[in-house]
Each structure stands twice: as structure tokens, then as C-alpha cells.
N, CA, C, O and CB atoms as a CASP TS submission, in Angstrom:
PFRMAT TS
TARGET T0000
AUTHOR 0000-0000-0000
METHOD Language model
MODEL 1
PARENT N/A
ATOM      1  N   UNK     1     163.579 -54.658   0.398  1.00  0.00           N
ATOM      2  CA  UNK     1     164.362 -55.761   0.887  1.00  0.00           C
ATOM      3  C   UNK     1     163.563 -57.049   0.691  1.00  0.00           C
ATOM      4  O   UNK     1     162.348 -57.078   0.889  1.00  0.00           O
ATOM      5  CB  UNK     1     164.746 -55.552   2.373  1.00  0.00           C
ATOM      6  N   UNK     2     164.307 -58.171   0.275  1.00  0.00           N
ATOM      7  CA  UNK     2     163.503 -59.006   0.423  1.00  0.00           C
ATOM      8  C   UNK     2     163.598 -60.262   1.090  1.00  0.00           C
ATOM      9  O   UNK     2     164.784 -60.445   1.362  1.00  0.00           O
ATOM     10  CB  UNK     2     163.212 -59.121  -0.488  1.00  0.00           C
ATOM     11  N   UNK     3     162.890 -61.211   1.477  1.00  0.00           N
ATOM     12  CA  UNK     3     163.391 -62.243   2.538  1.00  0.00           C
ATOM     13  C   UNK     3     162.736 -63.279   2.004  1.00  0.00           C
ATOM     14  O   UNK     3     161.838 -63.377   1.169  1.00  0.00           O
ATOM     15  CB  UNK     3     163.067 -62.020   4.125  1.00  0.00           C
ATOM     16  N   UNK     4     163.565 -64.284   2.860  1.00  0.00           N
ATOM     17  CA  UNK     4     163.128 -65.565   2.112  1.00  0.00           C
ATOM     18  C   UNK     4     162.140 -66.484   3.594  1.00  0.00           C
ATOM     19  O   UNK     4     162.393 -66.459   4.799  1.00  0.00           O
ATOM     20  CB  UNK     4     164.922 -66.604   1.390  1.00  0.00           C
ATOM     21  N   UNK     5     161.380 -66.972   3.090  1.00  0.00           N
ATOM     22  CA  UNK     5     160.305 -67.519   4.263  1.00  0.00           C
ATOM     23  C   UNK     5     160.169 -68.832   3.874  1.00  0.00           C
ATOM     24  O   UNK     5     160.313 -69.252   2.726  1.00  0.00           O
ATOM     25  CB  UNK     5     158.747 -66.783   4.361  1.00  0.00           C
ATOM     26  N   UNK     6     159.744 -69.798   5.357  1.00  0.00           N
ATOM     27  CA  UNK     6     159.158 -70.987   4.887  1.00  0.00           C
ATOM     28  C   UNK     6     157.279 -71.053   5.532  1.00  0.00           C
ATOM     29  O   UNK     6     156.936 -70.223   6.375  1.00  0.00           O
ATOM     30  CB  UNK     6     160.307 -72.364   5.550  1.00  0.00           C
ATOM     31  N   UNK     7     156.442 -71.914   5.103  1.00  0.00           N
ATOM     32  CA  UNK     7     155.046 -71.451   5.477  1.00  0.00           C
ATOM     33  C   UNK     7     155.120 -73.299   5.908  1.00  0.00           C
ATOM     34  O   UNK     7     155.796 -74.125   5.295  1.00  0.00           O
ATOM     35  CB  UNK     7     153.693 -70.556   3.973  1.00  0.00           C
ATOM     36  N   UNK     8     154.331 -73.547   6.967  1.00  0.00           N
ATOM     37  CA  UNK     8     153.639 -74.909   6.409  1.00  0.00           C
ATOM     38  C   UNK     8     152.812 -75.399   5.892  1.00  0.00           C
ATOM     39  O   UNK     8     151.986 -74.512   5.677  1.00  0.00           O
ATOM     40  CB  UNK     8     153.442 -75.477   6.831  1.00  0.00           C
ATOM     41  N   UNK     9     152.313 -76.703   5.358  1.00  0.00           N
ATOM     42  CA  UNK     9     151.260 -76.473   4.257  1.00  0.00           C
ATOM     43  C   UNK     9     150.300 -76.038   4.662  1.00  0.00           C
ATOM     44  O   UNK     9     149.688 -75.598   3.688  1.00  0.00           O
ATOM     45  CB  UNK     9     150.848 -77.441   3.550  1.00  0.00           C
ATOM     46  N   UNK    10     149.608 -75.833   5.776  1.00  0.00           N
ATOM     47  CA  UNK    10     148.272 -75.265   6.272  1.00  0.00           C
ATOM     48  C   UNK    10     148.421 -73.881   5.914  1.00  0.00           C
ATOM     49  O   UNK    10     147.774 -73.306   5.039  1.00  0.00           O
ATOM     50  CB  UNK    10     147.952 -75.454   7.874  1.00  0.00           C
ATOM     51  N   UNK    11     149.429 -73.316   6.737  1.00  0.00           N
ATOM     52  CA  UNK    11     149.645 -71.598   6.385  1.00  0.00           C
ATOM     53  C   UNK    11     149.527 -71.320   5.156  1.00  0.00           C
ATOM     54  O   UNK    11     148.564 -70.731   4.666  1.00  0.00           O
ATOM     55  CB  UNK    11     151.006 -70.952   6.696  1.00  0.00           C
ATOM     56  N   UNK    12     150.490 -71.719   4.569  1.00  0.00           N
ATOM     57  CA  UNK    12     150.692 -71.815   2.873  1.00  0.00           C
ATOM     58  C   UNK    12     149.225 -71.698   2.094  1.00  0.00           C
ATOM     59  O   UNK    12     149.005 -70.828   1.250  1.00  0.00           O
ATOM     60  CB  UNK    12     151.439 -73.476   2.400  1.00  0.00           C
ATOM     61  N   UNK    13     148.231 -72.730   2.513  1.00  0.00           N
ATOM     62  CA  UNK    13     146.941 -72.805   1.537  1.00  0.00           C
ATOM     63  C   UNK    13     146.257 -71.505   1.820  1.00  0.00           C
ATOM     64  O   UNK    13     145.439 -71.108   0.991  1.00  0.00           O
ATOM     65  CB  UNK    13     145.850 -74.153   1.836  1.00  0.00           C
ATOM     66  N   UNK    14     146.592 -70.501   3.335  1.00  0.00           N
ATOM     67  CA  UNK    14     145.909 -69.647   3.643  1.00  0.00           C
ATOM     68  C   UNK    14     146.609 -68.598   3.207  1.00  0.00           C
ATOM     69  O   UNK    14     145.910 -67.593   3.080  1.00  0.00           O
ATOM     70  CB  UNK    14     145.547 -69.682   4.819  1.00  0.00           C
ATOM     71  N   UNK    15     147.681 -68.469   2.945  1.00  0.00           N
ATOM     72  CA  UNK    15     148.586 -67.580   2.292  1.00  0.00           C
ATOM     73  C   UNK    15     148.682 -66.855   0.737  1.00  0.00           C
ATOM     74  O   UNK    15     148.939 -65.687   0.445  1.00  0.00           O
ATOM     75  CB  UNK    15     149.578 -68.251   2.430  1.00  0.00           C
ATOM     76  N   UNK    16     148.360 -68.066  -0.166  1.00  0.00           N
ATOM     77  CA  UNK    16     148.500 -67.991  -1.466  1.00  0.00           C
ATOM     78  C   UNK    16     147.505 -67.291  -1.851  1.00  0.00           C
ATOM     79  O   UNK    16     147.863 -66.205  -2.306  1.00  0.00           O
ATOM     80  CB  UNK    16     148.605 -69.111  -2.097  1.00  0.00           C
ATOM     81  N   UNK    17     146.464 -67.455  -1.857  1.00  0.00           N
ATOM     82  CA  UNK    17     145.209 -65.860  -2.506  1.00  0.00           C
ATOM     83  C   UNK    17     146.049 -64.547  -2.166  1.00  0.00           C
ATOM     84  O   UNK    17     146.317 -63.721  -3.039  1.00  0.00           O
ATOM     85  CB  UNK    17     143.229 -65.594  -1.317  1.00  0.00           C
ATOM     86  N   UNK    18     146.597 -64.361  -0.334  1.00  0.00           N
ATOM     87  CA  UNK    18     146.651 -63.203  -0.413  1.00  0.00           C
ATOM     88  C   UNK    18     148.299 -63.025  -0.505  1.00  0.00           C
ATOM     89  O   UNK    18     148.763 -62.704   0.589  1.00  0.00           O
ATOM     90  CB  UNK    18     145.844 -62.567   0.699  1.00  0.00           C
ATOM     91  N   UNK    19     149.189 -63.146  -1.444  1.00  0.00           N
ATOM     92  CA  UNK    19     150.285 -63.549  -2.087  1.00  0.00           C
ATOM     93  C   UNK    19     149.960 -63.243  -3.747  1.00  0.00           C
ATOM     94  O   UNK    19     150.551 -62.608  -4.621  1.00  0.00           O
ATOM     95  CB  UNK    19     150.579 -65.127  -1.674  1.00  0.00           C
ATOM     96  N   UNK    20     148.977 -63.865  -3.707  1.00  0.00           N
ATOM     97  CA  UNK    20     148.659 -63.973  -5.503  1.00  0.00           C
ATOM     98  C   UNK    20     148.258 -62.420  -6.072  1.00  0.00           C
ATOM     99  O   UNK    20     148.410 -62.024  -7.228  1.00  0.00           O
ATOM    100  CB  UNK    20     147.033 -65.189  -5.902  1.00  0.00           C
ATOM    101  N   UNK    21     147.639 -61.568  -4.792  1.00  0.00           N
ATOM    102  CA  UNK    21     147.023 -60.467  -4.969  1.00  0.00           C
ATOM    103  C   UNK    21     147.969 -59.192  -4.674  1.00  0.00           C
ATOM    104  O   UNK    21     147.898 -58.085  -5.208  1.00  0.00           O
ATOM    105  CB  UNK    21     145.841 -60.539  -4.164  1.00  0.00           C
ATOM    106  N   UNK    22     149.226 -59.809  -3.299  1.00  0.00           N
ATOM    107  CA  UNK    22     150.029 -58.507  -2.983  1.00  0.00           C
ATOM    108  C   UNK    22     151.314 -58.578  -3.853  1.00  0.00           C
ATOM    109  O   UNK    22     151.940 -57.522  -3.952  1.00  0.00           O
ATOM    110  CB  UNK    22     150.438 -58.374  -1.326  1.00  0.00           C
ATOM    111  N   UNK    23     151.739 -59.542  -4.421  1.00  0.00           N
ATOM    112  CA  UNK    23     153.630 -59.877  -4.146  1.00  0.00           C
ATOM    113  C   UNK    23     153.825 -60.086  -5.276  1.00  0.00           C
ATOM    114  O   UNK    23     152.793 -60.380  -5.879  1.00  0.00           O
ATOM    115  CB  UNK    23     154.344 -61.230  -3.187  1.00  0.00           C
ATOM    116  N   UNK    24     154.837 -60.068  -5.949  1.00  0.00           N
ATOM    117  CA  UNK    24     155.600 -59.850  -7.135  1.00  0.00           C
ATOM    118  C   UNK    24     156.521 -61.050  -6.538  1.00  0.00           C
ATOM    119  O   UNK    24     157.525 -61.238  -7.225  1.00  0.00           O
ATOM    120  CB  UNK    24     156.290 -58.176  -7.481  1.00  0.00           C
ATOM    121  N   UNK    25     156.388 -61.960  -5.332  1.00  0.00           N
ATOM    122  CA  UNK    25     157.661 -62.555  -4.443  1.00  0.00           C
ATOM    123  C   UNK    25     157.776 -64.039  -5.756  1.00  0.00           C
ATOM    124  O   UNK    25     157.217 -64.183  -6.844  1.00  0.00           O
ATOM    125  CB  UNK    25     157.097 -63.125  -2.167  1.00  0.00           C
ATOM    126  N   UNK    26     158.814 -64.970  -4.951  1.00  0.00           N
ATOM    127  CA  UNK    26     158.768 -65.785  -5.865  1.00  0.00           C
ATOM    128  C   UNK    26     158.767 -67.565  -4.857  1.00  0.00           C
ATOM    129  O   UNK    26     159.258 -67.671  -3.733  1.00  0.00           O
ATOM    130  CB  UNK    26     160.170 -65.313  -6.978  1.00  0.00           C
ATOM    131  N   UNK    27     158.354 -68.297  -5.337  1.00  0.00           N
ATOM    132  CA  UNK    27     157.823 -69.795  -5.199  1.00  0.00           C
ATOM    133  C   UNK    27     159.257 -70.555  -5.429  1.00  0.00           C
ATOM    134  O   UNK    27     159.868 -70.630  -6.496  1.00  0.00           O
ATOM    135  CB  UNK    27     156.484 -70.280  -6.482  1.00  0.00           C
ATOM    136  N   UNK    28     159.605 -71.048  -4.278  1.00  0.00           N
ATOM    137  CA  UNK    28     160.669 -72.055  -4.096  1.00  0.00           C
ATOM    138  C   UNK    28     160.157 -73.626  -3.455  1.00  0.00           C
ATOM    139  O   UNK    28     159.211 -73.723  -2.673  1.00  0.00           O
ATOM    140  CB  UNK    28     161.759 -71.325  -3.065  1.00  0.00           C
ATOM    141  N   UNK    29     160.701 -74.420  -3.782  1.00  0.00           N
ATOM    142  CA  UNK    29     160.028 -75.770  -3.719  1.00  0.00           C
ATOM    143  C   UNK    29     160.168 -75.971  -1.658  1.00  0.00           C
ATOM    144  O   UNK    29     160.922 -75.546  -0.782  1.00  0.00           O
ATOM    145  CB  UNK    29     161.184 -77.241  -4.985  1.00  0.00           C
ATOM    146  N   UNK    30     159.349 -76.565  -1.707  1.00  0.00           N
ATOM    147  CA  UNK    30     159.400 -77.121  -0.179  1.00  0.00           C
ATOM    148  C   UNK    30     158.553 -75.944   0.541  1.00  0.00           C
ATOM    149  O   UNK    30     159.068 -75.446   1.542  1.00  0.00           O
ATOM    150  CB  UNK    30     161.169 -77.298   0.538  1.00  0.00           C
ATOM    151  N   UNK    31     156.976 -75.338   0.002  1.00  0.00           N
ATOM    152  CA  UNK    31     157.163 -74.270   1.051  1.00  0.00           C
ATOM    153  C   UNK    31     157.742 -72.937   1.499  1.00  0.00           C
ATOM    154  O   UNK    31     157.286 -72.223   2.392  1.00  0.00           O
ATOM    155  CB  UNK    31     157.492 -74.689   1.619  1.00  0.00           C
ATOM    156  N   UNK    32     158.766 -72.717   0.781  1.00  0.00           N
ATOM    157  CA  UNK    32     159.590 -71.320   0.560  1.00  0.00           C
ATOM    158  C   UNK    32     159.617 -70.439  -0.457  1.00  0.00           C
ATOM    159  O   UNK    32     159.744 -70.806  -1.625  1.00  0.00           O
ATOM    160  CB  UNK    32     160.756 -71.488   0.583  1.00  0.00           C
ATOM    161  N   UNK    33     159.495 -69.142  -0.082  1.00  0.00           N
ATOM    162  CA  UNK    33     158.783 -68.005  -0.643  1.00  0.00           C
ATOM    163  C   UNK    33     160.437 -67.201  -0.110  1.00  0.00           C
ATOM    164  O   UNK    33     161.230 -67.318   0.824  1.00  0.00           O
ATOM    165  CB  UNK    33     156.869 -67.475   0.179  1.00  0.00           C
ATOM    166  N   UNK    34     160.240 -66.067  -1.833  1.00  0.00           N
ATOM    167  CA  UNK    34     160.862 -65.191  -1.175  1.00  0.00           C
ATOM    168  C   UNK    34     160.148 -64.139  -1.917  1.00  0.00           C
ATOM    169  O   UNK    34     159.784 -64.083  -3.092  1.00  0.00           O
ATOM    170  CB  UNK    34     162.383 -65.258  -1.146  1.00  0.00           C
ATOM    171  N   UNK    35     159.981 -62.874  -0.391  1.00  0.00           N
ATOM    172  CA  UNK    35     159.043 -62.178  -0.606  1.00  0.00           C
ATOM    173  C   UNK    35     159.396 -60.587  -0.571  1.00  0.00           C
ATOM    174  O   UNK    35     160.555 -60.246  -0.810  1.00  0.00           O
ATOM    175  CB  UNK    35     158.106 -62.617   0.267  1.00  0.00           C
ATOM    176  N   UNK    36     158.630 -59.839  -0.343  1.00  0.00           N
ATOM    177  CA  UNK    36     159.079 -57.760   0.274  1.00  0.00           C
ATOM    178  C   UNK    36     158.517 -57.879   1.520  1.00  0.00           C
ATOM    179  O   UNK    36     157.518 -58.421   1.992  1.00  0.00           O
ATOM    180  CB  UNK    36     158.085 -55.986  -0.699  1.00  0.00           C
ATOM    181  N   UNK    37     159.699 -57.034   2.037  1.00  0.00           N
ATOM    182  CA  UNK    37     158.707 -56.439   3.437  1.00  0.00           C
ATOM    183  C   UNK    37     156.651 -56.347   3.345  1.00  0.00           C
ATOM    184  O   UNK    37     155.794 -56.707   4.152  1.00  0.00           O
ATOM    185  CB  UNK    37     159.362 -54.418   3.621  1.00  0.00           C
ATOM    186  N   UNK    38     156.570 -55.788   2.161  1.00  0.00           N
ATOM    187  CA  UNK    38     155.488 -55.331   2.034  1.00  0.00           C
ATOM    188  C   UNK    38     154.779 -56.946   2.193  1.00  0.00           C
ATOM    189  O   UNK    38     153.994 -57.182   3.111  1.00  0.00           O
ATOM    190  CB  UNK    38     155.334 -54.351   0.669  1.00  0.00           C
ATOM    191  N   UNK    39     155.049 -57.668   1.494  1.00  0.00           N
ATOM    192  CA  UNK    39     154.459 -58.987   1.632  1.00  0.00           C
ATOM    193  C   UNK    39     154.045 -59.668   2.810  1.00  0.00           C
ATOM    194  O   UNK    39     153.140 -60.375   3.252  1.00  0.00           O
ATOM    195  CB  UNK    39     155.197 -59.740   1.158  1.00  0.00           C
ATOM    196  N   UNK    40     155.309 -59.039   3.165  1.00  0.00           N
ATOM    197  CA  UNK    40     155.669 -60.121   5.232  1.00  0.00           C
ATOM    198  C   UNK    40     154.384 -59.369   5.961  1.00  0.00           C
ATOM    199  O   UNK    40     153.734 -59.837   6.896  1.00  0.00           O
ATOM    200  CB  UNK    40     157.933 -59.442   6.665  1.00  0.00           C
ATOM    201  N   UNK    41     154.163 -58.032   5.280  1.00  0.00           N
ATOM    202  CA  UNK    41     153.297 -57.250   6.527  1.00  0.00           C
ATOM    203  C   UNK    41     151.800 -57.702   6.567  1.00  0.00           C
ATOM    204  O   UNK    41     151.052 -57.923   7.520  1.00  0.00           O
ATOM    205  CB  UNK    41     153.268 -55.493   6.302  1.00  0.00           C
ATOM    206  N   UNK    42     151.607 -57.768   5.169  1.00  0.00           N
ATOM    207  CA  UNK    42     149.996 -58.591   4.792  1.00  0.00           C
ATOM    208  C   UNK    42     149.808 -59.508   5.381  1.00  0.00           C
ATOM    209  O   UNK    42     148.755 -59.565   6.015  1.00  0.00           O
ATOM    210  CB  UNK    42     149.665 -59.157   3.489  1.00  0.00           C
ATOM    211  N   UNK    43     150.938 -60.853   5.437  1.00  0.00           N
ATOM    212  CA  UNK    43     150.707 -61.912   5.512  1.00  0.00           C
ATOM    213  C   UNK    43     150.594 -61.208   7.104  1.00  0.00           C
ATOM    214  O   UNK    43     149.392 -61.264   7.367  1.00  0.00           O
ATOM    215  CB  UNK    43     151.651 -63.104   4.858  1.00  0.00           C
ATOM    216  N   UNK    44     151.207 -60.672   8.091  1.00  0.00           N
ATOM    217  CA  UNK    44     150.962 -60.302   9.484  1.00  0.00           C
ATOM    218  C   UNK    44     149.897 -60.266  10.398  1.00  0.00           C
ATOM    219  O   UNK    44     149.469 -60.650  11.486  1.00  0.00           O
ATOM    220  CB  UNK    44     151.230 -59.378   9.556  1.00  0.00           C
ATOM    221  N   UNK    45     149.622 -59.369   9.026  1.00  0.00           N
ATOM    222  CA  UNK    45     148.010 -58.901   9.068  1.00  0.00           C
ATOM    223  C   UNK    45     146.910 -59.649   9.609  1.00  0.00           C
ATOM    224  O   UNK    45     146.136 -59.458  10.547  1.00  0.00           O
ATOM    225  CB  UNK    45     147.524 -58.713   7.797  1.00  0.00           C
ATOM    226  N   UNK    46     147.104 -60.823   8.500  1.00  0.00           N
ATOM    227  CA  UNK    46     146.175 -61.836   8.131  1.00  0.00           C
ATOM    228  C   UNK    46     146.339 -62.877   9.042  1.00  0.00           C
ATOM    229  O   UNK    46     145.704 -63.927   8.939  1.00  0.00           O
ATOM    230  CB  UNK    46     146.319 -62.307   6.770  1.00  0.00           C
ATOM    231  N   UNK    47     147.125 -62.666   9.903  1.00  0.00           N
ATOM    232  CA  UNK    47     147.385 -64.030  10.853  1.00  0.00           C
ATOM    233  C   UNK    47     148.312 -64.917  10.811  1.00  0.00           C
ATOM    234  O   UNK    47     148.673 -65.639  11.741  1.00  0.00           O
ATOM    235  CB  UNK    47     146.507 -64.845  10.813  1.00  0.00           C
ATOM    236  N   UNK    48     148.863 -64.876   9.354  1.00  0.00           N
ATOM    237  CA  UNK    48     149.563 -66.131   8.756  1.00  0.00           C
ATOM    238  C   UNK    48     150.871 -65.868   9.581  1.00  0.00           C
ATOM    239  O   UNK    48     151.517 -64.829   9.713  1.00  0.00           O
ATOM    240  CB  UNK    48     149.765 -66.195   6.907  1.00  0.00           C
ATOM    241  N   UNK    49     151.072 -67.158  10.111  1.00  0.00           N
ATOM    242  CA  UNK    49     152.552 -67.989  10.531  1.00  0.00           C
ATOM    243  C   UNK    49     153.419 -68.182   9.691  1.00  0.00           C
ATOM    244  O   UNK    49     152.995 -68.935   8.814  1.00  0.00           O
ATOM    245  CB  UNK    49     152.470 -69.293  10.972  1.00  0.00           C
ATOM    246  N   UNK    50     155.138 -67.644   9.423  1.00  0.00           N
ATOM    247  CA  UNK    50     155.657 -68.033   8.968  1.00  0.00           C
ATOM    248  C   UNK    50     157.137 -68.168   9.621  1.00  0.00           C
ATOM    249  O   UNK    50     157.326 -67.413  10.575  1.00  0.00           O
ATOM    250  CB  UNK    50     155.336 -67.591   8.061  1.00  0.00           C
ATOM    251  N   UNK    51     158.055 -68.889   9.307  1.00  0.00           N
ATOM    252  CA  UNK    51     159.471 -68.985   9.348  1.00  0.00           C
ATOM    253  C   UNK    51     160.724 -68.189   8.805  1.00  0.00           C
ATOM    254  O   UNK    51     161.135 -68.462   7.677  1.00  0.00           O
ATOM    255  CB  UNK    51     159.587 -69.947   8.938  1.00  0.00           C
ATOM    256  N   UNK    52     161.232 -67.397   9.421  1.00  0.00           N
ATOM    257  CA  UNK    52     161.646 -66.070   8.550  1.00  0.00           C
ATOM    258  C   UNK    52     163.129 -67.058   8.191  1.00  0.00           C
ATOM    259  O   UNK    52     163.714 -67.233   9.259  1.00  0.00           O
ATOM    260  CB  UNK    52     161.859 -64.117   9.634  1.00  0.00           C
ATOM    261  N   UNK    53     163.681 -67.555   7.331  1.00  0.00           N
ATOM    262  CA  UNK    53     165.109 -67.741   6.977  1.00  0.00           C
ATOM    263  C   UNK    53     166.351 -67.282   6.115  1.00  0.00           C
ATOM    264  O   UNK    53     167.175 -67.957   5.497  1.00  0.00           O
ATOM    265  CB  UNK    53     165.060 -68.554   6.726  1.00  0.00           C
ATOM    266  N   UNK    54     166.238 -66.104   6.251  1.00  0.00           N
ATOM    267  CA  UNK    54     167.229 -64.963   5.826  1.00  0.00           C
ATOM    268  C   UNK    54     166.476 -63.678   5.290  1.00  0.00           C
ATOM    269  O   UNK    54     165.298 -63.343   5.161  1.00  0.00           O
ATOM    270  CB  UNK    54     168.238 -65.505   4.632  1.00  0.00           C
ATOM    271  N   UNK    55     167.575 -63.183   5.068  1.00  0.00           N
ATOM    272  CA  UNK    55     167.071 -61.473   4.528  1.00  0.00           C
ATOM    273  C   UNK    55     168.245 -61.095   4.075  1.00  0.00           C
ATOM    274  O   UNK    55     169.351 -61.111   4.615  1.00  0.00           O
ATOM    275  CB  UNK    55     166.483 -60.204   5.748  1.00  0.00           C
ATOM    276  N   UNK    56     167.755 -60.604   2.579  1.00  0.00           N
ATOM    277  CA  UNK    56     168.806 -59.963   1.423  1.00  0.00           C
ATOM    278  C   UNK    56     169.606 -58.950   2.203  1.00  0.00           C
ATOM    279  O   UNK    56     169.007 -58.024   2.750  1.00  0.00           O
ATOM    280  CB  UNK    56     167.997 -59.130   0.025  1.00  0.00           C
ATOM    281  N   UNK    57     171.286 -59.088   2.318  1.00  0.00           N
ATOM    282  CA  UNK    57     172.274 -58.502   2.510  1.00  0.00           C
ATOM    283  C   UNK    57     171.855 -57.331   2.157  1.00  0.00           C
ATOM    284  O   UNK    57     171.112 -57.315   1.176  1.00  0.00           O
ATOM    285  CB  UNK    57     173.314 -58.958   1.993  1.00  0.00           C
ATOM    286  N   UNK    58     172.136 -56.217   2.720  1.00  0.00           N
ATOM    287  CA  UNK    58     172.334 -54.586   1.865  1.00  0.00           C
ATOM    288  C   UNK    58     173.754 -54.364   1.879  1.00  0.00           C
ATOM    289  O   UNK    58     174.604 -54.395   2.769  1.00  0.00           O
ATOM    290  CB  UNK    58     171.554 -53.072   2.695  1.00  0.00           C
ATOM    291  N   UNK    59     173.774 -54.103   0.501  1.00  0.00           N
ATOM    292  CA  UNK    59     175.444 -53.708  -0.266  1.00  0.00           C
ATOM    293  C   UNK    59     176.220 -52.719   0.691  1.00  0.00           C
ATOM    294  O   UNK    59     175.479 -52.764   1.672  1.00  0.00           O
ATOM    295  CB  UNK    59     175.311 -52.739  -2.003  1.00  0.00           C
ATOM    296  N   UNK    60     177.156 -51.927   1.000  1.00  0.00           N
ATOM    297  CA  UNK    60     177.800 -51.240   1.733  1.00  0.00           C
ATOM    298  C   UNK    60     177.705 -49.746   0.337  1.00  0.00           C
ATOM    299  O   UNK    60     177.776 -49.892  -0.884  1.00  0.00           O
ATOM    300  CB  UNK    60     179.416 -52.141   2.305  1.00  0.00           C
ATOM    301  N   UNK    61     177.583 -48.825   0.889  1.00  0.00           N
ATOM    302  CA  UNK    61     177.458 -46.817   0.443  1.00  0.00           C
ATOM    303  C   UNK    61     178.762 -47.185  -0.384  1.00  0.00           C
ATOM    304  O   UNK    61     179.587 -48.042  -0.068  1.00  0.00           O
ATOM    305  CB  UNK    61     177.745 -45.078   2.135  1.00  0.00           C
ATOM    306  N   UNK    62     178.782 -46.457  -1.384  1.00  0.00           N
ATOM    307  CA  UNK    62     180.199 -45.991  -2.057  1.00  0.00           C
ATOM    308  C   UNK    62     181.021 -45.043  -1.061  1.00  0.00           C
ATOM    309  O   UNK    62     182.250 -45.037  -1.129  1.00  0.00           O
ATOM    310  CB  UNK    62     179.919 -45.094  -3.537  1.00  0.00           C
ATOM    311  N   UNK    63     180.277 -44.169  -0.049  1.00  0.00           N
ATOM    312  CA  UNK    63     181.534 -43.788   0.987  1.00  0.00           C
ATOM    313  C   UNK    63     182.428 -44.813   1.627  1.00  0.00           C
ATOM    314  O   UNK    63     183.643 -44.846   1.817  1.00  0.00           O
ATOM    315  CB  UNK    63     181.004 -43.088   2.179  1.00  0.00           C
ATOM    316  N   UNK    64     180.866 -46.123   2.059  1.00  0.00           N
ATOM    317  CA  UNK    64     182.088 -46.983   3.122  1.00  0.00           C
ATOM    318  C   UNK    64     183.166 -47.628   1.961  1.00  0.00           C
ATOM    319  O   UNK    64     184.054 -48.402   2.317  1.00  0.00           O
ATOM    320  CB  UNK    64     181.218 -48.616   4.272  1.00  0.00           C
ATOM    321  N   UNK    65     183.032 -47.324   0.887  1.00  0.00           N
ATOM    322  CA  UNK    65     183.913 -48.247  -0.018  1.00  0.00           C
ATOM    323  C   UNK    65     185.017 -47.425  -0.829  1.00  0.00           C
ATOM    324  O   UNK    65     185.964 -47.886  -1.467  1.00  0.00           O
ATOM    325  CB  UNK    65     182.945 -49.049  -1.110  1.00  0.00           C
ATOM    326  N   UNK    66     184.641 -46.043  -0.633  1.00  0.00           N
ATOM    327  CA  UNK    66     185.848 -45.073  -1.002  1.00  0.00           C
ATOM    328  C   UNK    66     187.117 -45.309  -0.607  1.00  0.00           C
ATOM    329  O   UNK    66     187.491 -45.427   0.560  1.00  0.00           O
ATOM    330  CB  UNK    66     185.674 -43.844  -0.542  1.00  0.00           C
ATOM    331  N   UNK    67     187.901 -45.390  -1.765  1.00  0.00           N
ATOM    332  CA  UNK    67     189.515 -45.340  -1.295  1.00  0.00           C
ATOM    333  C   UNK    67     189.617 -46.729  -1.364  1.00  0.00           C
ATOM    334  O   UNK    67     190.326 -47.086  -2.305  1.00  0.00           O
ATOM    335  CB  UNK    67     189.999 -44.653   0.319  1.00  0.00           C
ATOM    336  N   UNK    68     189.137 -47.674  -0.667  1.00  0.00           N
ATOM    337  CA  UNK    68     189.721 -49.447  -0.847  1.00  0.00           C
ATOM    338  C   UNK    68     189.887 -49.934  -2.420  1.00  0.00           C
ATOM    339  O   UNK    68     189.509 -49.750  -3.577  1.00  0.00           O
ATOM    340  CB  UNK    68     188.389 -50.708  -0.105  1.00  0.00           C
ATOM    341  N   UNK    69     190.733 -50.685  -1.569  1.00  0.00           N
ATOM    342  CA  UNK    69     190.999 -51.236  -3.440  1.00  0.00           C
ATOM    343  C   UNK    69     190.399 -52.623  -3.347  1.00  0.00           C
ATOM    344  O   UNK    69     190.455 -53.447  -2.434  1.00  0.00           O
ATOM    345  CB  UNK    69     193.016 -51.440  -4.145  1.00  0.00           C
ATOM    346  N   UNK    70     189.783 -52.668  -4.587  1.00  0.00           N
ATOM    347  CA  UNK    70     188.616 -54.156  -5.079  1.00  0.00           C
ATOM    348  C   UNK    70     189.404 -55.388  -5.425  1.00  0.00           C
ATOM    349  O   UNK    70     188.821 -56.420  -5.758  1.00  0.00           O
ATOM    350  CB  UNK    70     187.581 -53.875  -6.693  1.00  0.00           C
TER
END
């Protein structure tokens, strides 16, 4: 899953080594990252403060979608 975060610039400067080393995530202007769980947990780890502002929808099972029409 992945989520989208904001850091402030302090967090952020303390963030990016260990970002550069865990995450495949990606660099949005202003401060915002979107990252993996796995990412969020490092940064946890490490102390770092962040702003959680959404998290990727999960699609609905082909059961819950059996039978409806598209």
C-alpha cells in the first residue's frame, strides 16, 4: 500500500539518507513523498515526524464485484 506524506523541512533533511536507502517511494514538490508501509515504518523507527495525507484506495475482490454490471 502506499501513502502519500508531508515532512517539514527539518524532518525531511533527516529523512532523505534513510529514504534514499529504503524506498522505491516517490518526491512530490512541497515536501511530499509518496511512500510503502515499509517506508512509513523506518522513518518510525528513526524518529522522523511526518503528516500522513491519504492512503491508496484498495480495489474491491472480484466476488464483491460478481454479477454487477460495469
Amino acid at each position: 500500500m502506499k501513502v502519500v506524506i508531508h515532512l517539514t523541512k527539518e524532518e525531511e533533511a533527516k529523512a532523505l539518507p534513510i529514504l534514499l536507502r529504503h524506498s522505491p517511494g516517490m518526491i512530490l514538490p512541497q515536501h511530499t513523498y509518496v511512500l510503502s508501509e515499509d517506508a512509513l515504518r523506518v522513518l518510525r523507527k528513526s524518529g522522523i515526524r511526518f503528516t500522513e495525507l491519504s492512503r491508496e484506495a484498495s480495489a474491491p475482490s472480484l466476488e464483491e464485484v460478481a454479477g454487477e454490471r460495469v
